[in-house]
Rosetta silent file (secondary structure, phi, psi, omega in degrees, C-alpha in Angstrom):
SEQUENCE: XXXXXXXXXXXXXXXXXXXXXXXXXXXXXXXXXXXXXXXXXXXXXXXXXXXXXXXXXXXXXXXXXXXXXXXXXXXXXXXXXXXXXXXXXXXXXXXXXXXXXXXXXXXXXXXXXXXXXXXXXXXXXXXXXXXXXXXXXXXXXXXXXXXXXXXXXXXXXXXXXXXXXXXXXXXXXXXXXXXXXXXXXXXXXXXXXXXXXXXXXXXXXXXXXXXXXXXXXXXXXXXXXXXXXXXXXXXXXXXXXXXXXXXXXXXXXXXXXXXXXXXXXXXXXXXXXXXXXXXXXXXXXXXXXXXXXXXXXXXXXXXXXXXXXXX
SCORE:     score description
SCORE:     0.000 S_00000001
   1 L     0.000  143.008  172.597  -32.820   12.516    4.713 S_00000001
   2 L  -136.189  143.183  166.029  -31.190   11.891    1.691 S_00000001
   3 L  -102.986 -152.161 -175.268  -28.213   12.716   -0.613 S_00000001
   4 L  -139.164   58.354  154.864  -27.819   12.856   -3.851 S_00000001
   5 L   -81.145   -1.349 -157.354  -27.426    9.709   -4.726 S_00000001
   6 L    72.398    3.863 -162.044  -30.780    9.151   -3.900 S_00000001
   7 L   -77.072  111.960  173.804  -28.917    7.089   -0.947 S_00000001
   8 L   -69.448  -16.383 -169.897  -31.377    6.605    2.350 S_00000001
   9 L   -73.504  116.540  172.922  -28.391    5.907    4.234 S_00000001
  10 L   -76.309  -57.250  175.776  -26.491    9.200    6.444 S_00000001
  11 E  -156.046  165.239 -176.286  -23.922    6.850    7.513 S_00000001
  12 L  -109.846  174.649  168.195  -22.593    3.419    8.131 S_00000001
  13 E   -96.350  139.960 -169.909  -21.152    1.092   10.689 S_00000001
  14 E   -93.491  122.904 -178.700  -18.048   -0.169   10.703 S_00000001
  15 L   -78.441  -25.309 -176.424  -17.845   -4.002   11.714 S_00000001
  16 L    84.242 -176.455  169.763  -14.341   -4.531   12.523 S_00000001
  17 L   -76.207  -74.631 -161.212  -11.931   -7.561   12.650 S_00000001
  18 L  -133.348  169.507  163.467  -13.699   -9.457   14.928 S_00000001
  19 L  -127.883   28.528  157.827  -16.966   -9.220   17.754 S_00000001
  20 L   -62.496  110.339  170.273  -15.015  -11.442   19.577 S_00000001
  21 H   -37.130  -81.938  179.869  -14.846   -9.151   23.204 S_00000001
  22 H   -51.266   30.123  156.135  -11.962  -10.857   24.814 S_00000001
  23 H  -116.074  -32.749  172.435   -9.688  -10.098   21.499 S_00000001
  24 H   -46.736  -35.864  168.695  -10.698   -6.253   21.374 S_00000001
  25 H   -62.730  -43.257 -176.748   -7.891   -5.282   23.804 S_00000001
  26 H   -91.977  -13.220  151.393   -4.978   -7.204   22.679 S_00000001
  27 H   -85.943  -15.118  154.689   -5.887   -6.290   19.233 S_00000001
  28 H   -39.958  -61.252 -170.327   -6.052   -2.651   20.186 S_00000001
  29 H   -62.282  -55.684 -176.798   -2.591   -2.862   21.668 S_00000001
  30 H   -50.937  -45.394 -165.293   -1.409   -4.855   18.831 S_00000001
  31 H   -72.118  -44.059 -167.906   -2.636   -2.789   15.643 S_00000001
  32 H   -75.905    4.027  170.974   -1.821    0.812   17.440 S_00000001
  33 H   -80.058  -44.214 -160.593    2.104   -0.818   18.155 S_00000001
  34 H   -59.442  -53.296 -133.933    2.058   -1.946   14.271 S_00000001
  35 H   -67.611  -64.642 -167.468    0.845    1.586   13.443 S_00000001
  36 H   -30.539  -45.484 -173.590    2.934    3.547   15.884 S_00000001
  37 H   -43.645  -55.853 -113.217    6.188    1.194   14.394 S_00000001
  38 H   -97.017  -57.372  165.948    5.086    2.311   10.950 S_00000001
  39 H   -48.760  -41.967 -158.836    4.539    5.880   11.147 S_00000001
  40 H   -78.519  -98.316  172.086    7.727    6.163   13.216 S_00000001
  41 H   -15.296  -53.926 -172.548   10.141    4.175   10.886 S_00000001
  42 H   -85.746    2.908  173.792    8.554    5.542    7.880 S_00000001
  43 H   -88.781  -36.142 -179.109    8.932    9.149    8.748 S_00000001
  44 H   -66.343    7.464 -156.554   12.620    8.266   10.044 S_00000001
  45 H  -105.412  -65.778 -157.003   13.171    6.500    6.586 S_00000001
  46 H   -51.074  -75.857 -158.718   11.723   10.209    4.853 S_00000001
  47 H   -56.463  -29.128 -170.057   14.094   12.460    7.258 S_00000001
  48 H   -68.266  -52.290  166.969   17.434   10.080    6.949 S_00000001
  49 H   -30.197  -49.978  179.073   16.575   10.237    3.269 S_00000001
  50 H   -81.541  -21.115 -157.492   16.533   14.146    3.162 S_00000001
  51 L   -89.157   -3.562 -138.151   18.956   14.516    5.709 S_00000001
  52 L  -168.447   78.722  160.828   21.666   12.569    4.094 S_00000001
  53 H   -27.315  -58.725  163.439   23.203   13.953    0.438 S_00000001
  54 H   -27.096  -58.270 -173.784   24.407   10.325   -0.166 S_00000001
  55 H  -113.541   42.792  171.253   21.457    8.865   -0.637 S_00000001
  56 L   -92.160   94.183 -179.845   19.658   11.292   -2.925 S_00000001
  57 L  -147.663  153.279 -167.060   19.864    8.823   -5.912 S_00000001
  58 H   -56.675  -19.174  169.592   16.860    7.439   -7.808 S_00000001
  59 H   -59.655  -64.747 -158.023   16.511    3.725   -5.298 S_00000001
  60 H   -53.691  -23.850 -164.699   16.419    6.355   -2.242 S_00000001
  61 H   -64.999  -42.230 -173.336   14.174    8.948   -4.553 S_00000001
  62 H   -83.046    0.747 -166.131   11.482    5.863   -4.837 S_00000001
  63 H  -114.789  -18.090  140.968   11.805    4.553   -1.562 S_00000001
  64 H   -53.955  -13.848  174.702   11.163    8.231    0.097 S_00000001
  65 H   -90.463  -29.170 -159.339    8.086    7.892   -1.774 S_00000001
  66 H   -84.561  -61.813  173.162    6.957    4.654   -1.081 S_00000001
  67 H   -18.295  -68.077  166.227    7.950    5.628    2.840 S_00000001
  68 H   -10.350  -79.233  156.079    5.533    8.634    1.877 S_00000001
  69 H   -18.253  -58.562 -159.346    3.113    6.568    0.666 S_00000001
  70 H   -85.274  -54.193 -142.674    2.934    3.893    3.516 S_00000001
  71 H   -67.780  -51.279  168.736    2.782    6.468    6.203 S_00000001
  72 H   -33.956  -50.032 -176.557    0.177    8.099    4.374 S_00000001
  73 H   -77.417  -37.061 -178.216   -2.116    5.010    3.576 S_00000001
  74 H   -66.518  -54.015  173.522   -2.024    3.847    7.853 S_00000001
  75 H   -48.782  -12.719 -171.281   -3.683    7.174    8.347 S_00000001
  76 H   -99.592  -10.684  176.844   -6.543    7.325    6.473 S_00000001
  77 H  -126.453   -4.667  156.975   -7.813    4.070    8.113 S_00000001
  78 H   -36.897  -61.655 -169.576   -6.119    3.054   11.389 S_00000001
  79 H   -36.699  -64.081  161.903   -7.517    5.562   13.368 S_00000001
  80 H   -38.153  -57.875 -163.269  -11.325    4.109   12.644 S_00000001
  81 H   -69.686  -73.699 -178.802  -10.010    0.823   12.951 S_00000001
  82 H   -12.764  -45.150  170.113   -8.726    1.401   16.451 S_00000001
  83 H   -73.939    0.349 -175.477  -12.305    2.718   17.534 S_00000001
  84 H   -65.173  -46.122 -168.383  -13.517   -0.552   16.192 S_00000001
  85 L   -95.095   14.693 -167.617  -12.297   -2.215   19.094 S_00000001
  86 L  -120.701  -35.282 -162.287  -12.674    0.200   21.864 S_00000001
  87 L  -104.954  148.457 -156.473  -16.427    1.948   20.890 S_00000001
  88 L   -98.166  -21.078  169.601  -19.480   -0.615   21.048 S_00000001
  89 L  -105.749  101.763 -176.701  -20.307    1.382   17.624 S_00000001
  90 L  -131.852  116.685 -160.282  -18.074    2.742   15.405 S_00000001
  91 L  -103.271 -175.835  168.728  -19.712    5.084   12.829 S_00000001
  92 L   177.299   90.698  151.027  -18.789    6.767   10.130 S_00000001
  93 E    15.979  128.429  171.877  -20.633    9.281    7.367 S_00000001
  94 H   -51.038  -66.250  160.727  -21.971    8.546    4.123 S_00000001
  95 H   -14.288  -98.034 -148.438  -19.449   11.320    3.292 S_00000001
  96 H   -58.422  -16.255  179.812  -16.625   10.214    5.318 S_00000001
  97 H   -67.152  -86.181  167.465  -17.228    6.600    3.700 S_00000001
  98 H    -4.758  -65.645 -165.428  -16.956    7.694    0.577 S_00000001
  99 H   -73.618  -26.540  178.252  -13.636   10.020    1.193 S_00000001
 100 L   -95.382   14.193 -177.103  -11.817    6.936    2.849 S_00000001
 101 L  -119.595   19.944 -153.867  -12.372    4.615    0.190 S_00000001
 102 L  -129.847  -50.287  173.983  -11.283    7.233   -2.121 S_00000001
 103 H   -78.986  -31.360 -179.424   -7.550    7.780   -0.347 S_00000001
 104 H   -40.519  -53.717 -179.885   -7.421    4.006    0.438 S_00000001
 105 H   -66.281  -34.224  174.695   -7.717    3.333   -3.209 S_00000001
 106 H   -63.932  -44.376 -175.757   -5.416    6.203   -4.431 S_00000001
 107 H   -76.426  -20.507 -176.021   -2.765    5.008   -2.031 S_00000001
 108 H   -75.943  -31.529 -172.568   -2.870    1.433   -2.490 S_00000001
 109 H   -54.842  -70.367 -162.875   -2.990    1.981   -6.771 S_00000001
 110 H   -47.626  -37.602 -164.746    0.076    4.745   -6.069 S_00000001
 111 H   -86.180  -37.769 -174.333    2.358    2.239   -3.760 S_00000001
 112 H   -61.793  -29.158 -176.751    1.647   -0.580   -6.342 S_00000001
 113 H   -77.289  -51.411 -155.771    3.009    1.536   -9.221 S_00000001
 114 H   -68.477  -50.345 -156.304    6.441    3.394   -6.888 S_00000001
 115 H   -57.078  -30.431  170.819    6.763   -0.596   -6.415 S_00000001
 116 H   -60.731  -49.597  173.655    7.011   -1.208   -9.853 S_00000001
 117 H   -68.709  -10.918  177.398    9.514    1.533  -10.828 S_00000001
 118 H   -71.684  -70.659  168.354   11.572   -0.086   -7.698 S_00000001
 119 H   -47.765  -43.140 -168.831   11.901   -3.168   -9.865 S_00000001
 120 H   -63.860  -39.394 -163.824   12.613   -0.975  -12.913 S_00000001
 121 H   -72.841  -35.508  171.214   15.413    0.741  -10.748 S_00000001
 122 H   -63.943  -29.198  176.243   17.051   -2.741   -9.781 S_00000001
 123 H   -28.309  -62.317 -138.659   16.705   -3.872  -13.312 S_00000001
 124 H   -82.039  -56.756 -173.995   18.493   -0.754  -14.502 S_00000001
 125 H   -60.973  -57.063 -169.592   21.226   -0.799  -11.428 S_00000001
 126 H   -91.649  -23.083  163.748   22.252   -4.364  -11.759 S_00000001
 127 H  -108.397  -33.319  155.100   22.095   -5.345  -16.070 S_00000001
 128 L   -96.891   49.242 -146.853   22.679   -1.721  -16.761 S_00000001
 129 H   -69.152  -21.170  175.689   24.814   -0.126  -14.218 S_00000001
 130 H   -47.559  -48.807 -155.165   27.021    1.814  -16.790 S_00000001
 131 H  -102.557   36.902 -173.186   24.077    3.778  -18.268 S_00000001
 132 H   -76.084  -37.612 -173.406   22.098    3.871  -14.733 S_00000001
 133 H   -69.341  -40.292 -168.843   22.619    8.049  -13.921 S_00000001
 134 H   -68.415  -60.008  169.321   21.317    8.020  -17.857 S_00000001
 135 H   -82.853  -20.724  149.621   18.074    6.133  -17.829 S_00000001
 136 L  -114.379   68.751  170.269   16.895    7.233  -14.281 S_00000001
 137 L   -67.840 -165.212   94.089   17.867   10.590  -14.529 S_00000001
 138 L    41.002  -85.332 -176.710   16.103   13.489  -12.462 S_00000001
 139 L   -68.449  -55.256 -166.434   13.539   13.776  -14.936 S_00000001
 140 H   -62.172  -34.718 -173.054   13.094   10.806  -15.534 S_00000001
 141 H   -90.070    3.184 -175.063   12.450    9.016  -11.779 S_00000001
 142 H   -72.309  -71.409 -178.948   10.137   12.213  -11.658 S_00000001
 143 H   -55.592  -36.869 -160.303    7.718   11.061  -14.331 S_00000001
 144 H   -92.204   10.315 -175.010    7.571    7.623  -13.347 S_00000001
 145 H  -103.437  -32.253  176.915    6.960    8.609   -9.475 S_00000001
 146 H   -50.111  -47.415 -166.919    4.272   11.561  -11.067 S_00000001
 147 H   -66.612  -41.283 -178.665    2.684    8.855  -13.237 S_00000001
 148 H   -50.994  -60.676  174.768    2.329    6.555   -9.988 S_00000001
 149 H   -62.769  -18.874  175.450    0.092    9.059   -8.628 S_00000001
 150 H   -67.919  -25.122 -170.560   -1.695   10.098  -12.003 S_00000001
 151 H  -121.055   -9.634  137.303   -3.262    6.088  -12.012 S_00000001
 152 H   -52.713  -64.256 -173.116   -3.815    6.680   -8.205 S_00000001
 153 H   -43.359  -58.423 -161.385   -5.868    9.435   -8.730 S_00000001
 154 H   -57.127  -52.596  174.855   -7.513    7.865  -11.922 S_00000001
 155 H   -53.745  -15.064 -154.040   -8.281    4.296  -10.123 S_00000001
 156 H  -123.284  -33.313  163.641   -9.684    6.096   -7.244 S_00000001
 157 H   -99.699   -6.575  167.349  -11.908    8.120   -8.782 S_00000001
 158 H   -85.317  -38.102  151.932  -13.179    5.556  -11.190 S_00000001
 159 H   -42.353  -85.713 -152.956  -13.867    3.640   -7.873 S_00000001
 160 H   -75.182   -2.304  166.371  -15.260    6.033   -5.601 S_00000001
 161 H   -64.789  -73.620  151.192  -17.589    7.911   -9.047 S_00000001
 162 H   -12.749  -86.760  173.990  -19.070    4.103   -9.256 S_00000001
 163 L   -34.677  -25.163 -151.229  -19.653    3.960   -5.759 S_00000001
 164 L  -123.048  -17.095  170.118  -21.698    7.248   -5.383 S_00000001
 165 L   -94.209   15.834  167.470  -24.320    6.562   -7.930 S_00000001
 166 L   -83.809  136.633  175.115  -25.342    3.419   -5.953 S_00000001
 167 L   -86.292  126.126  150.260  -28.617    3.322   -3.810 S_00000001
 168 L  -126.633  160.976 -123.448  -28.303    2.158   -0.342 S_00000001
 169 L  -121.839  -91.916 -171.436  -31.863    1.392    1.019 S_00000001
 170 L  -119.973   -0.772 -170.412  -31.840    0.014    4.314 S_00000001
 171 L  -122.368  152.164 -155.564  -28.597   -1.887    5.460 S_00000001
 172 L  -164.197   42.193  175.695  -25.460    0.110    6.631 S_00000001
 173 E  -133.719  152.849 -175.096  -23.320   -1.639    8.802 S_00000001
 174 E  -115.950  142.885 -158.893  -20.075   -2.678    6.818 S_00000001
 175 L  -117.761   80.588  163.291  -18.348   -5.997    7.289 S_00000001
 176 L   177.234  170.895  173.496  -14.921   -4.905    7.270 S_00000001
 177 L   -93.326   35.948 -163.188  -12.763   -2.282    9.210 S_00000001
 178 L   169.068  139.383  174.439  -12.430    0.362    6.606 S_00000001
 179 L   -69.726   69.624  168.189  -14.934    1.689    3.733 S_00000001
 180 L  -104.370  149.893  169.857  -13.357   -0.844    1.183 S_00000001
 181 H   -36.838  -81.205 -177.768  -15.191   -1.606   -1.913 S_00000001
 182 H   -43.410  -41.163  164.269  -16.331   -4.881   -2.014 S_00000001
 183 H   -38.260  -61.789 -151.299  -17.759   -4.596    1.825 S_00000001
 184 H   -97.523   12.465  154.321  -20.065   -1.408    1.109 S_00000001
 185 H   -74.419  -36.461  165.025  -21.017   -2.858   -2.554 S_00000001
 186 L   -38.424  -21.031 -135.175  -22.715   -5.748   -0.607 S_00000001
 187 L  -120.756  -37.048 -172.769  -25.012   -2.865    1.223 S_00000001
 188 L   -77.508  143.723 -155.944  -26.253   -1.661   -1.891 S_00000001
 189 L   -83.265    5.171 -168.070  -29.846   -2.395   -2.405 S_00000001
 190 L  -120.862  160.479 -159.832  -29.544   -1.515   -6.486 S_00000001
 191 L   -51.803  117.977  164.448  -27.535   -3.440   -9.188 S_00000001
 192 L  -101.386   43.363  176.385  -23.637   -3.567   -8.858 S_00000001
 193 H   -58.522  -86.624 -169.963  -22.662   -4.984  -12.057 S_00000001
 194 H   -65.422  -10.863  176.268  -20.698   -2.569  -13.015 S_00000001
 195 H   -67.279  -42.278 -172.296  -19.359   -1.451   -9.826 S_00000001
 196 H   -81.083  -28.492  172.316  -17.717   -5.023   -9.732 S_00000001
 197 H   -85.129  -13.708  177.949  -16.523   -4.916  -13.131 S_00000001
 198 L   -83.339   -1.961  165.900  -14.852   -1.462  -13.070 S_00000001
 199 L  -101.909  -31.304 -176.495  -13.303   -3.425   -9.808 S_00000001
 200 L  -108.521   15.783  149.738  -11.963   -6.674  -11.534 S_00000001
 201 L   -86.831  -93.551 -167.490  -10.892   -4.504  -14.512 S_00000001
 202 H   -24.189  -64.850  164.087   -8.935   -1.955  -12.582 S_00000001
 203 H   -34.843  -88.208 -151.783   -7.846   -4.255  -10.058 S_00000001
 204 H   -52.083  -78.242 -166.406   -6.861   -7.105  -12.513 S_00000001
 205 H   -27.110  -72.405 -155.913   -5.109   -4.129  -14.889 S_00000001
 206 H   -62.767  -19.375 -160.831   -3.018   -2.769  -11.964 S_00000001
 207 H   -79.196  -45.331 -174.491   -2.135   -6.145  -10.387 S_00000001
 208 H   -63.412  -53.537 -145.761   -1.008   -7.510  -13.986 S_00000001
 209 H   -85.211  -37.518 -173.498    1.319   -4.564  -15.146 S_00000001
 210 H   -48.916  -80.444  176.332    2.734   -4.093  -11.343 S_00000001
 211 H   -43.991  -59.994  165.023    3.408   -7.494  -10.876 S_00000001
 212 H   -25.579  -56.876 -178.602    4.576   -8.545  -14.788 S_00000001
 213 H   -56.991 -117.487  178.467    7.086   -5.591  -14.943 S_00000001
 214 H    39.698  -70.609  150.838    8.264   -6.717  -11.642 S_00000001
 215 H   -26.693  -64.588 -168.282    8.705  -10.251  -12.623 S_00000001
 216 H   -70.125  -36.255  165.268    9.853   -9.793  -15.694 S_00000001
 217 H   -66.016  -22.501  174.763   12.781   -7.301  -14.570 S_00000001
 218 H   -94.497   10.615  160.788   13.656   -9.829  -12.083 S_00000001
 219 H   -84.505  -37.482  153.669   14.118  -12.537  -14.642 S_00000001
 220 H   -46.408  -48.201  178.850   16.383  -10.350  -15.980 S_00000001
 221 H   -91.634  -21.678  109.555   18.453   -9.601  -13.045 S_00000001
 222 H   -16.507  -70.774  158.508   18.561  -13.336  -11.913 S_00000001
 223 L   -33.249  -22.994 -171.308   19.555  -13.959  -15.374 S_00000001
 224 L  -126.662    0.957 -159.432   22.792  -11.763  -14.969 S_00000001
 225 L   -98.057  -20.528 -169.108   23.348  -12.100  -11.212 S_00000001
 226 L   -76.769  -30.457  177.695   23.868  -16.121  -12.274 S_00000001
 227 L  -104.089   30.896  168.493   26.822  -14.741  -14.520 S_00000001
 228 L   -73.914  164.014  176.359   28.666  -12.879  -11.864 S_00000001
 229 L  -127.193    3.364  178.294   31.389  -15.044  -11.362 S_00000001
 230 L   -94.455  111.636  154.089   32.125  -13.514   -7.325 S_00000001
 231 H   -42.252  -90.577 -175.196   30.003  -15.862   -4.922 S_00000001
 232 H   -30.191  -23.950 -168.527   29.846  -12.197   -2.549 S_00000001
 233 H   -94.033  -38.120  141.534   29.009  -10.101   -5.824 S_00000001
 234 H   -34.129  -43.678  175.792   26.333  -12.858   -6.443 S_00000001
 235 H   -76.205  -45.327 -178.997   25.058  -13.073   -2.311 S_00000001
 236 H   -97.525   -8.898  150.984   24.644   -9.000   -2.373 S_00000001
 237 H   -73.776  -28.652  177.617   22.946   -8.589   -5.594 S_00000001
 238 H   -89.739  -37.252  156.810   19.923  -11.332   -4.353 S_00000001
 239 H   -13.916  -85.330 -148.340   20.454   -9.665   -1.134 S_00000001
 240 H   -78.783    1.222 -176.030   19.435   -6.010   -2.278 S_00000001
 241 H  -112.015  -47.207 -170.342   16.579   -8.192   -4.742 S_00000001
 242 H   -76.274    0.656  145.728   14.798  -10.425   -2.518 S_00000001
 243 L   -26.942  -82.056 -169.100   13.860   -7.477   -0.323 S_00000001
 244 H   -81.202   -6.411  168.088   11.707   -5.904   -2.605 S_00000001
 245 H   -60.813  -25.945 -159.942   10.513   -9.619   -4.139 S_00000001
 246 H   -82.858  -58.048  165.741    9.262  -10.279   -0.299 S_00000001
 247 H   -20.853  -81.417 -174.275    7.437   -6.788   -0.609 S_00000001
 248 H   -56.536  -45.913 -161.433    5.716   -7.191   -4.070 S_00000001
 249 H   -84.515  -62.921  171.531    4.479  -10.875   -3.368 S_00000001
 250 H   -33.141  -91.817 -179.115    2.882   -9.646    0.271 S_00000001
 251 H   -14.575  -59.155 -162.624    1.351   -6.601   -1.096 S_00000001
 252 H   -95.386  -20.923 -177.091    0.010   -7.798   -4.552 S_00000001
 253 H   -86.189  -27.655 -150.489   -0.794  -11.538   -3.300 S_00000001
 254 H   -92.309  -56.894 -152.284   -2.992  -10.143   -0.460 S_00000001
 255 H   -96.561   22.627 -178.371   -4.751   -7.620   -2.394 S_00000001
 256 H   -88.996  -45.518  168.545   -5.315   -9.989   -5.523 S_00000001
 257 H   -94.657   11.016  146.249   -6.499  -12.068   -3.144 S_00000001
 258 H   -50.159  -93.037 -142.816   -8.989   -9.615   -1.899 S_00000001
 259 H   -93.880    0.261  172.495  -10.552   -8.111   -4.769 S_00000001
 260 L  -107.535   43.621  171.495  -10.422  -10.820   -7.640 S_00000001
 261 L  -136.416  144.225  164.125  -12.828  -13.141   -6.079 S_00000001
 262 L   -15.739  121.437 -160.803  -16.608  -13.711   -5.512 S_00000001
 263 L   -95.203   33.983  175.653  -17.922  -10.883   -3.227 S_00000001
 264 L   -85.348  140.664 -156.874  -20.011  -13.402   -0.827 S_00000001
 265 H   -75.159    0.553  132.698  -20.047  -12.893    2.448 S_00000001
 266 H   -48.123  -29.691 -147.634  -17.391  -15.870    3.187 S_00000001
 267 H  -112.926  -26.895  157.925  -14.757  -15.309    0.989 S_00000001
 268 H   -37.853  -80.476 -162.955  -15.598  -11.019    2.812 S_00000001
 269 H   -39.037  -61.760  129.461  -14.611  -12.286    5.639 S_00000001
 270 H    10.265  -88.858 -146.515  -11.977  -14.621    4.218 S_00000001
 271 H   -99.424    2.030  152.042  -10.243  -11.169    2.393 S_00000001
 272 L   -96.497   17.860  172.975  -10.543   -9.027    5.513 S_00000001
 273 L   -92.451  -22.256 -162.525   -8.337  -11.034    7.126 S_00000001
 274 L   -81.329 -103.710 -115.736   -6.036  -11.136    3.691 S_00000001
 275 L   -40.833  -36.584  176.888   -6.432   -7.316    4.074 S_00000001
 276 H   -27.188  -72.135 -176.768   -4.610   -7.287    6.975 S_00000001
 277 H   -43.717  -78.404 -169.918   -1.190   -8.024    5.217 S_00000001
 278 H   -58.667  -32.117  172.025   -1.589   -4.971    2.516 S_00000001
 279 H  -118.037    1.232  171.842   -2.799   -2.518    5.042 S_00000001
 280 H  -128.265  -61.582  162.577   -1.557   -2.871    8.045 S_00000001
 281 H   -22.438  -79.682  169.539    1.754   -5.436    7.920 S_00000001
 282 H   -70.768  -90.806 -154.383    3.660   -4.094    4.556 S_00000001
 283 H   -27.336  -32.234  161.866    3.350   -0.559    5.116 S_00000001
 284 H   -86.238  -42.506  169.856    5.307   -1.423    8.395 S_00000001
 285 H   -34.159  -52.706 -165.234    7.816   -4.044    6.726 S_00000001
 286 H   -25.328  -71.312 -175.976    8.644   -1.722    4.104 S_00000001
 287 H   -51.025  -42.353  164.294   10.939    0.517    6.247 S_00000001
 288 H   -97.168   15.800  171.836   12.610   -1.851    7.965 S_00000001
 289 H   -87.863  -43.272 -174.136   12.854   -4.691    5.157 S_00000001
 290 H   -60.531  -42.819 -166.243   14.782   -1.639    3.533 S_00000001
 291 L   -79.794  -45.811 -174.728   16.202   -0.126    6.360 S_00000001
 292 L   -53.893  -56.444  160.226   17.849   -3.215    8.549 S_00000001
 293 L   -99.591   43.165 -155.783   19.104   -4.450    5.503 S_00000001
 294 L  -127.404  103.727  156.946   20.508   -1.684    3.617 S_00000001
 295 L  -116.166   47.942 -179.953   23.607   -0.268    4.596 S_00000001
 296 L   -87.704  -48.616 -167.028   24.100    3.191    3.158 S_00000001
 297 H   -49.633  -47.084 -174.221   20.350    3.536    5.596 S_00000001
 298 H   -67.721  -36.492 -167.396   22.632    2.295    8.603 S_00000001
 299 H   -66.518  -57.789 -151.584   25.711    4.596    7.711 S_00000001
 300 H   -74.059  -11.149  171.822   23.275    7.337    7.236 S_00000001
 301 H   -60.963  -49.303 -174.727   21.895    6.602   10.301 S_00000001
 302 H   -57.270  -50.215 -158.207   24.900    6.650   12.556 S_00000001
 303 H   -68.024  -28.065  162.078   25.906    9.677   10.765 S_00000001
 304 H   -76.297  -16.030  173.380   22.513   11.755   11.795 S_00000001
 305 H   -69.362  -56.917  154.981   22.855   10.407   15.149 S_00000001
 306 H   -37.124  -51.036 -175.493   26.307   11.608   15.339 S_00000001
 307 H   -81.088  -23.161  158.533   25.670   15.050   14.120 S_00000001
 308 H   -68.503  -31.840  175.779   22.492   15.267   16.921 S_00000001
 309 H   -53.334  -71.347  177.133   24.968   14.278   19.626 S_00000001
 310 L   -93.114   25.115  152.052   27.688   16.968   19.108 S_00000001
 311 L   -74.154    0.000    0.000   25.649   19.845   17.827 S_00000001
């Protein structure tokens, strides 16, 4: 049977974290409590958000997205990974490869981008605060949350187009816990030249602009937080900064050091451990790096809590 890629392979195997035995349980337990936190938190981030007039302002607009985002990205590959360590096998459709390397890639491109405009919003909030309702209006936090997904989509389908004109011949079992690129390019028995450079272009593009803005607005905002002249007005502006600085460096360090290295099956191994961090780890931090220390998110909390008690 074939598709029509010419590809003998109907579907692959999924390798997992480890083939250690005695670790499948307690990594079972662990990764579905990480998930469960994550989903939980980040839909309670999404409802407090909607729930709560107060904090419809362009931080909370991107950070309902990002929430969005996160919850969104643990789904398309937890599940699989869970059966890694419970099923002796864990399969998974040429198709179904294909479609999860497709959302992986949209969502991690889309949360690197919301993360960017995050930076743009402290930038804006803390050197411009006068003109802030001006330069993130409405419209404005619109485009630059639209555009995050417009260079998901585009990265994801410049990925997963690549991917589907590849022959794979005889080997199928993938050495990672999710249909990520560099795993199932190893599998292919025909050239991946270009598959890898349309990866350490893309990559390398998205990593540089994400990170750079990011940087560079917080050299800005460093720069002006240093001329506050209130030690407290100084302690709560790196407060509300070193949040999303913790965020950006996890995220962007992890998956840099994924995909901008030699695709050998050390340095695989090596970056599915790295992987860890970007796909399982931030996507739970987020909510509560945001939430714990944020307190309009506490106020708004008490105040939906309140309003479920005596209704």
């Amino acid at each position: 049977m074939t598709h029509g890629n010419s590809s003998l392979v109907t579907e692959f195997i999924l390798e997992g974290l480890t083939d250690r035995p005695e670790f499948q349980l307690p990594l079972f337990f662990l990764f579905l409590g990480i998930y469960v936190v994550t989903v939980v938190a980040n839909w309670g981030l999404i409802t407090l958000i909607s729930l709560n007039s107060h904090l419809h302002t362009p931080m909370y607009y991107f950070l309902f997205n990002l929430a969005f985002v996160d919850v969104c990205y643990s789904s398309v590959f937890t599940p699989k990974m869970l059966m890694n360590f419970v099923l002796e096998k864990n399969t998974i459709s040429y198709t179904g490869c294909l479609t999860q390397l497709y959302f992986c890639c949209f969502f991690v491109i889309a949360e690197c981008y919301i993360l960017t405009a995050m930076a743009y919003d402290r930038y804006v909030a803390i050197c411009k605060p006068l003109l802030y309702n001006v330069i993130l209006s409405p419209r404005m936090c619109t485009l630059f949350v639209f555009g995050a997904y417009v260079m998901g989509c585009w990265g994801s389908l410049a990925h997963t187009l690549c991917m589907a004109r590849l022959t794979f011949c005889d080997a199928n079992v993938v050495n990672h816990y999710l249909c990520d690129i560099l795993p199932v390019l190893q599998l292919s028995c025909t050239s991946t030249y270009n598959n890898e450079t349309v990866v350490f272009v893309l990559v390398g593009m998205n990593i540089l602009v994400s990170t750079s803005t990011t940087f560079i607005s917080y050299a800005f905002i460093i720069s002006s937080i240093l001329r506050i002249s209130s030690t407290e007005g100084r302690a709560k502006a790196f407060s509300t900064c070193s949040s999303h600085i913790v965020t950006v460096s996890l995220f962007c360090g992890a998956a840099a050091f994924m995909y901008l290295q030699p695709s050998d099956s050390e340095s695989m191994d090596q970056g599915k451990v790295a992987s860890v961090f970007y796909t399982n780890v931030v996507p739970m931090l987020n909510p509560l790096i945001y939430s714990l220390r944020n307190k309009d998110v506490k106020l708004a909390l008490k105040k939906t809590l309140k309003r479920q008690v005596f209704s």
